[in-house]
N, C-alpha and C positions, 0 to 999 in steps of 0.2 A: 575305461574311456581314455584315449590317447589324450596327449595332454598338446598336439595340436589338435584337435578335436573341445576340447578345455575354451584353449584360445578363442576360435571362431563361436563355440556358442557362447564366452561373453560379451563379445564384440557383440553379437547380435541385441545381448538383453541391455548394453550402455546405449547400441544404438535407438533403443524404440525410446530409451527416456530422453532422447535430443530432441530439439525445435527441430520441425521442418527445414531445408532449404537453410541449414548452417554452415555456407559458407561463403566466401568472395566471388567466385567465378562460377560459372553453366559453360561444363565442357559440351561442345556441340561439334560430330564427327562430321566430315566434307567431305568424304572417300566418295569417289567418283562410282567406284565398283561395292557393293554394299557386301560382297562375298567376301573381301579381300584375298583377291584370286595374284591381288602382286602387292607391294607396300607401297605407302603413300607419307610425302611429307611436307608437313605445311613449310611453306618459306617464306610470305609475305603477305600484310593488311593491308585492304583499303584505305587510303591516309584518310584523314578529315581535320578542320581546321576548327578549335573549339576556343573560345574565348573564355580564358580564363577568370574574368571576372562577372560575365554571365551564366558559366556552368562549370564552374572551378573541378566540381566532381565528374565530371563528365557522366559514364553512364554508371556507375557509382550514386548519381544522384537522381536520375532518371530512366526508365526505359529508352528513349530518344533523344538523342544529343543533335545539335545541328542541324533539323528536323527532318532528321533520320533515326530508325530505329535501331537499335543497336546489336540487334541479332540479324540484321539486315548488311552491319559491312560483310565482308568478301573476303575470305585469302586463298593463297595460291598455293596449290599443291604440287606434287612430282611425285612421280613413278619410280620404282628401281627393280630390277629384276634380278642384278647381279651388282656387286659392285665394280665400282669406276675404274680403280687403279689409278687414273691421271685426272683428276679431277675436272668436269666440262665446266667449272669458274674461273680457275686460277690459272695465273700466267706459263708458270710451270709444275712441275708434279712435288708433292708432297709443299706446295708453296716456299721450295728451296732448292730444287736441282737446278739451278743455273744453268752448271756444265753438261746437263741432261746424261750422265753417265749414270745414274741408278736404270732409268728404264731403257736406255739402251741395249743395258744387260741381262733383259728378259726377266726370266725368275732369280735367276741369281742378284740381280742387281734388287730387287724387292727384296730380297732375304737381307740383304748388307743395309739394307738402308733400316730396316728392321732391327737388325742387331746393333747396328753403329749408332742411329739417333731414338731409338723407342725403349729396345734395351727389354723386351718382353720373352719371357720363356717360351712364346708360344710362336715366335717370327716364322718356322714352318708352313702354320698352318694359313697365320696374316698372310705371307707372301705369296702361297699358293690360291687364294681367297683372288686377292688383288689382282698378279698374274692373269689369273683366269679374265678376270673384268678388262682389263687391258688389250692382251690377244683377241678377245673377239671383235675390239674398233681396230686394234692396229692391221687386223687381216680381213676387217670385212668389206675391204673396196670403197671405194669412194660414197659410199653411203652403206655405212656399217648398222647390224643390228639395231633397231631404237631399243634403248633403254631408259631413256626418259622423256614420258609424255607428257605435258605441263594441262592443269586446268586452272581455270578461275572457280572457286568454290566446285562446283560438279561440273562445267560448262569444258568441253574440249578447246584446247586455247596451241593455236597455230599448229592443228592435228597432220598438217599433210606432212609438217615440218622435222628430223630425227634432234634428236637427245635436245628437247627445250630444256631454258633453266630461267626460273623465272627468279630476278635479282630484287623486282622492286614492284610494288603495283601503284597507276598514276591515276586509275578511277575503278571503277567496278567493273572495267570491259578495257582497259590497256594497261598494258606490262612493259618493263625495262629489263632484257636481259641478253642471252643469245643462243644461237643454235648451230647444228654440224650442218652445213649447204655440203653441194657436190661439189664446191670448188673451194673450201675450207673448211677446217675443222672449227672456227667459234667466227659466227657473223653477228654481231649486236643492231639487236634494236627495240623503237618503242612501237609506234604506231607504223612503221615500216623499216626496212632496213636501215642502217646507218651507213656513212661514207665510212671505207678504213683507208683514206687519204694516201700513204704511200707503202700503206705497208698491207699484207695478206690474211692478217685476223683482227677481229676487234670484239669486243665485251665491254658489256654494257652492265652497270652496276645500279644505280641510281640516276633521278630527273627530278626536278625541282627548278621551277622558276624560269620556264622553258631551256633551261641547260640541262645536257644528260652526259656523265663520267663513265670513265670506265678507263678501255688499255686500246692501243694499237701495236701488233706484234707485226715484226718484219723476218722474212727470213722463210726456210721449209716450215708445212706444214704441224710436222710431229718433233723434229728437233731439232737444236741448232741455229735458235735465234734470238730475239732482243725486243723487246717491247719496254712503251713508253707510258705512262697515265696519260689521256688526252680528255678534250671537251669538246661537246658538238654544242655549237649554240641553234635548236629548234635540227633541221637540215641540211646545215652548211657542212662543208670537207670538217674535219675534225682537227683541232689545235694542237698536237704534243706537246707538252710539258719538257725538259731537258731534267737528266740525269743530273744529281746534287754538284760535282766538282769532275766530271768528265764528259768526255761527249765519243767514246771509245767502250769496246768489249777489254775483259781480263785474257789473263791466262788461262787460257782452257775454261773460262767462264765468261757467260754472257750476261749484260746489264740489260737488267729489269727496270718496269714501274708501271704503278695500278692506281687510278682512282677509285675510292670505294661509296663515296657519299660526298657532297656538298650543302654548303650553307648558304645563304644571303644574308649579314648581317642588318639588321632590323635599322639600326642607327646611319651606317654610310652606304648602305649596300654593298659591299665589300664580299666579295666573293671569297670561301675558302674552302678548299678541296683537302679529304680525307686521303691516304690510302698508303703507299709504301715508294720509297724508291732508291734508286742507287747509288752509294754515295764509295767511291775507289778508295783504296786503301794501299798502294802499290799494286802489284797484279789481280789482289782479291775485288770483289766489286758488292760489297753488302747489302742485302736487301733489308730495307730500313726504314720503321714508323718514320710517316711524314705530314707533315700541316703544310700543302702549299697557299703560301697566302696574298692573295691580289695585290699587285705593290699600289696601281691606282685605281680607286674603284673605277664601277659602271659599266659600260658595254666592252671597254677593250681586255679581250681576254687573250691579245697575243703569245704567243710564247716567252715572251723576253717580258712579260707585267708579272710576274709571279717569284716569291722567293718562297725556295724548298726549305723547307725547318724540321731538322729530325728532330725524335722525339728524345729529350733527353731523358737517360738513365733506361730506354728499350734501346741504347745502339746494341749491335754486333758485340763491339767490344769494349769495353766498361774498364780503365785504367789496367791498359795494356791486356788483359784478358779478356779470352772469348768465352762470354756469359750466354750470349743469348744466336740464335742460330740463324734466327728474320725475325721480324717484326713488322707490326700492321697496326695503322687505325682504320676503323670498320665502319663508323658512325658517328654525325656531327649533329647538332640538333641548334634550332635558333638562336639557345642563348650559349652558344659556341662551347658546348660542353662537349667533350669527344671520349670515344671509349676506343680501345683496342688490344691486340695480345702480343706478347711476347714468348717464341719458345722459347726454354730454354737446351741451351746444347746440352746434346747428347754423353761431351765428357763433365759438363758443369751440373749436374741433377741435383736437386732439391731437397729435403727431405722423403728420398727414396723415389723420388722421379723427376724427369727430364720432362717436365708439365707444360703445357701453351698456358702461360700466367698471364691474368686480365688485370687492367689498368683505366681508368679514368687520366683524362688531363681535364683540370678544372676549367682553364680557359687558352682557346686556341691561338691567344695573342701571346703566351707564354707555355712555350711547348713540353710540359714536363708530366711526368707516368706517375701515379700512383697508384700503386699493386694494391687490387683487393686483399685486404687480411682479417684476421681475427678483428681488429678494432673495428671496421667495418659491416662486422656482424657473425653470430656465430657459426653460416654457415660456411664463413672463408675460415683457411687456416693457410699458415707460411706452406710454401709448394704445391696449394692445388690448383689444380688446370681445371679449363675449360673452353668455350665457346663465346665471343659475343654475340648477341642476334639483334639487338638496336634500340633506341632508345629518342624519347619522346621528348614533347616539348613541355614536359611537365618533370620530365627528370627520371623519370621511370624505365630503368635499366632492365631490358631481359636478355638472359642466353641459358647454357647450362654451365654447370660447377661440378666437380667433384665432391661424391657421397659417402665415399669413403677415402680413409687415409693409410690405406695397407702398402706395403712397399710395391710400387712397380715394377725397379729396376730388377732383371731377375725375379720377376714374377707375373703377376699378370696385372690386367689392367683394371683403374677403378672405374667403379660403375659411377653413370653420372646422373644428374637432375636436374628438371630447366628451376630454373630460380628469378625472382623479379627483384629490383635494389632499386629503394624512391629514396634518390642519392641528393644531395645538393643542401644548400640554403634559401631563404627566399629572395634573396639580393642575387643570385643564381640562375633565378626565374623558379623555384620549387613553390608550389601549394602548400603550405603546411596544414590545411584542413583535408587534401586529399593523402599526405604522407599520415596522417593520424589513420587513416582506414588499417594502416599495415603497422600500424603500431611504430612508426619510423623505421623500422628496422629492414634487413631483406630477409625473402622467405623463399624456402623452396615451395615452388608454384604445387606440389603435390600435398603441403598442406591448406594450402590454400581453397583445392577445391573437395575436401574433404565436409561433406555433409552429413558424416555419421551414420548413413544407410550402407551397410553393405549388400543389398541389393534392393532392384525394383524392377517396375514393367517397363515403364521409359524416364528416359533421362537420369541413366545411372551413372553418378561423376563416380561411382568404387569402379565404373567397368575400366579404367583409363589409369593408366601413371605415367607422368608428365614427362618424357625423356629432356625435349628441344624448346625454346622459347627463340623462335627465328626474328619475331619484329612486332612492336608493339605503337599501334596510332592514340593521338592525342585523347580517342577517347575511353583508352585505356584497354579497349579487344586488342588480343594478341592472338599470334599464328603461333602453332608450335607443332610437334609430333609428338605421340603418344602409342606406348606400349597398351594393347587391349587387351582383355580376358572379357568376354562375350558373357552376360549376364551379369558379372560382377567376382572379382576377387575374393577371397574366401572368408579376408578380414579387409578393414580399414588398415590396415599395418603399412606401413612403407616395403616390406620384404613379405607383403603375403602370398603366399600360392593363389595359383591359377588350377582350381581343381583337384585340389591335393596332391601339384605339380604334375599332373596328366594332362591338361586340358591344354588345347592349341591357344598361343601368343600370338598376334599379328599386327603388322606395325600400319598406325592407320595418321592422316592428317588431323587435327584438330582445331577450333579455334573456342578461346577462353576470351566470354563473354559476362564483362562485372554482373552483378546482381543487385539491383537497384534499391539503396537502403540499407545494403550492407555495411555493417561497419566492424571494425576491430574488433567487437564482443564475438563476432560468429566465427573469428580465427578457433579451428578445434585441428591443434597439432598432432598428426598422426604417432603413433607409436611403432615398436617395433615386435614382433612376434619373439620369442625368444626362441626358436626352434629353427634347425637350418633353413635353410631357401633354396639350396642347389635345383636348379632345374632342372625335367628331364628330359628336355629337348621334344618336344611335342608339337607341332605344327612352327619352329619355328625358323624363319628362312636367315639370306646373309643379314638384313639387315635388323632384323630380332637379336641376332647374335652378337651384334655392333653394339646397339643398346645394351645388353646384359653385359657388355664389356671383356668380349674374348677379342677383340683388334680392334684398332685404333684409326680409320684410314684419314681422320678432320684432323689431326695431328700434324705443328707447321714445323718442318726442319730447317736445318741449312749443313751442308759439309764445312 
């Protein structure tokens, strides 16, 4: 008997002696298409507003929260059929070509950006990947191939429309994001288009409180231009924000800014907007974690009420060195706790990579980063990257993190997993009746939903491993993407085959819905198979192979 063959059948005999339904979360799959005939990725929840001293646990404590049922919110999925190449979110590509000189240069210009800022053995094949994804919008005429078609849970969402991206969702049936028109390449909106006031694109990120953020970009449509963070208050022309200490482009680079989320503080109402922007530096012009924050509350959101506040210790450049390449914050949540990333450059690498390292700032009246690390749980360590995906009014951080810690540079890339962090204190705004479910600690969300079955008829959480945790609402469902094996994995293991590494992988959306009553005793932390994992590539397309970690394209540079 093989001794993976050993593995799987005791996995099987620990699994029959578990409780039933031993775990935190009921992954539940939203693929539009049930074949997955193309990939699917969750991006964003239903929001819901839970009063924490009514149902502290939210649906942790009950099947229905807000008298709503909880397998009942909604998230938003997308499409991919190839990859992107220039991302349909971000203001520019790789969230740092400024001088737009990587994709000006075709394939060559993707190899260099490859080599210069990721630093992967494998930049060939990334760059021919990406290339390919790019070429087909940059040549497909004014309405180029769709490659992403957005839904709400299965429901087609703005179908006539090409390459939707759904940023935020404001109910069960409207989104905040944007789309490729015939007369530009990213139009933002919610419930209809938005103004892009003087400039030719806009994106749309988040809405809350009848305000909705995002970017206005002026200039050509593919390269060669300058965008600002702005704000549409409901329908009006949209507000821009100004650039940190200029109001000009660099040399040979153009100044950025993005808003990525906003708040309304509880106490003045005090507006404060998330997301990045430019602050000059001689010719260079940085793109730069920023808190802009209302200078006087209330309705006036003109341009000149707001002061830009980088984020100290994510700048550019960190006592006279270039540490970091951009920077961003991603998400602010009521009791003004913000999270966001930092790459790090390409010549500055970490412990064997040049990582996007995630950061909390405690409070957005005092703008300062603290890197996820080992003190924060064991599954940070010094130099791993990741993703944020958002974070709630109860403190509960998700995104993904790195799973392992093998050297990048010159090598290849690590695989990741989405992960949940119930960060804070209760003076904070944190629950600590609901951070007791997780043990206070953060966990990767793949042991989370481990229920000890490796397989069943329906509702098999072994069929799913947890890549993405895109955004998570008050009542603690989260959106995320998930790598599938259809019936079930071979073990519970974090690294177990799919089939005896035969069987087709496909990448599907999911949303991770609590389990009412769960509490910390049914945490049952996966293990790992001792026997290799190498894939054999069996059903699995570009974005299978993003997740298993041969390229990186969520990856944020800067030259």
């Amino acid at each position: 008997m093989s001794s993976k063959l050993q593995l799987t059948t005791l996995a099987v005999l620990v699994s029959a002696a578990l409780p039933a339904q031993a775990a935190l979360y009921k992954v539940v799959e939203v693929n539009a298409d049930p074949l997955g005939s193309v990939e699917y990725y969750g991006t964003a929840v239903e929001p819901v507003i839970v009063d924490a001293a009514i149902e502290p646990l939210g649906c942790f404590g009950a099947s229905s929260v807000a008298g709503k049922a909880c397998d009942s919110f909604v998230v938003a999925n997308e499409t991919r059929n190839w990859a992107e190449g220039f991302s349909y979110r971000e203001e520019v590509a790789f969230a740092m070509d400024n001088s737009f000189d990587y994709i000006e240069d075709g394939y060559d210009g993707f190899e260099e950006y490859c080599f210069r800022q990721l630093g992967y053995a494998t930049c060939e094949y990334w760059a021919s990947n990406q290339w390919n994804g790019w070429s087909k919008e940059l040549y497909g005429g004014a309405t180029p191939p769709n490659n992403s078609s957005a839904f709400i849970e299965k429901t087609p969402f703005r179908s006539a429309d090409t390459n939707v991206v759904i940023n935020g969702l404001l109910s069960a049936t409207e989104a905040v994001g944007n789309y490729h028109s015939t007369t530009t390449r990213n139009q933002a909106f919610t419930s209809a288009d938005l103004g892009n006031g003087s400039g030719q694109q806009s994106r749309g990120w988040a809405n809350k409180g009848g305000y909705t953020v995002g970017s206005i970009s002026s200039g050509n449509s593919y390269y060669n231009y300058s965008s600002k963070a702005a704000i549409w208050e409901g329908t009006t022309p949209p507000v821009e924000l100004p650039w940190k200490n200029t109001s000009s482009n660099g040399d040979d680079v153009y100044s950025q800014g993005s808003a990525r989320d906003l708040a309304i503080s509880p106490s003045d109402k005090r507006v404060y907007i998330v997301g990045y922007n430019t602050t000059a530096d001689g010719g260079s012009r940085f793109m730069q974690a920023t808190i802009f924050k209302q200078i006087t509350p209330g309705g006036n959101i003109s341009s000149g009420n707001w002061e830009s506040n980088t984020v100290d210790g994510a700048q550019v450049k960190i006592s006279g060195d270039y540490i970091y390449s951009n920077s961003v914050v991603t998400n602010i949540n009521d009791n003004l706790v913000a999270i966001g990333e930092a790459k790090r450059s390409g010549e500055k690498p970490e412990n064997g990579a040049a990582a996007n390292r995630l950061f909390v700032v405690a409070n957005a009246n005092t703008a300062n980063a603290h890197f996820l690390n080992s003190s924060d749980g064991s599954i940070f360590f010094d130099g791993a990257g990741g993703k944020m995906g958002g974070i709630n009014n109860f403190n509960e951080i998700v995104g993904r993190i790195d799973s392992e810690n093998h050297r990048e540079y010159d090598g290849k890339q690590r695989r990741q997993r989405a992960f949940i962090y119930p960060y804070g204190t209760s003076a904070q705004g944190s629950v600590e009746s609901r951070k007791a479910i997780f043990n206070g600690k953060a966990w990767l969300l793949d042991d989370l939903t481990n229920d000890g079955k490796v397989s069943g008829i329906t509702d098999n959480n072994n069929q799913y491993r947890i890549y993405d945790a895109s955004d998570i609402n008050d009542a603690g469902v989260i959106s995320a993407t998930a790598v599938k094996c259809e019936g079930g994995y071979d073990s519970t293991s974090h690294n177990a085959y799919c089939g005896d590494g035969n069987k087709d992988e496909t990448v599907v959306a999911v949303k991770l819905v609590p389990i009412a009553g769960a509490a910390a005793s049914a945490i049952q932390p996966r293990g790992y198979d001792s026997t290799a994992t190498e894939r054999q590539g069996a059903g699995l397309g570009f974005g299978a192979l993003t997740i298993l970690g041969l390229f990186g394209f969520m990856r944020k540079r800067i030259k």
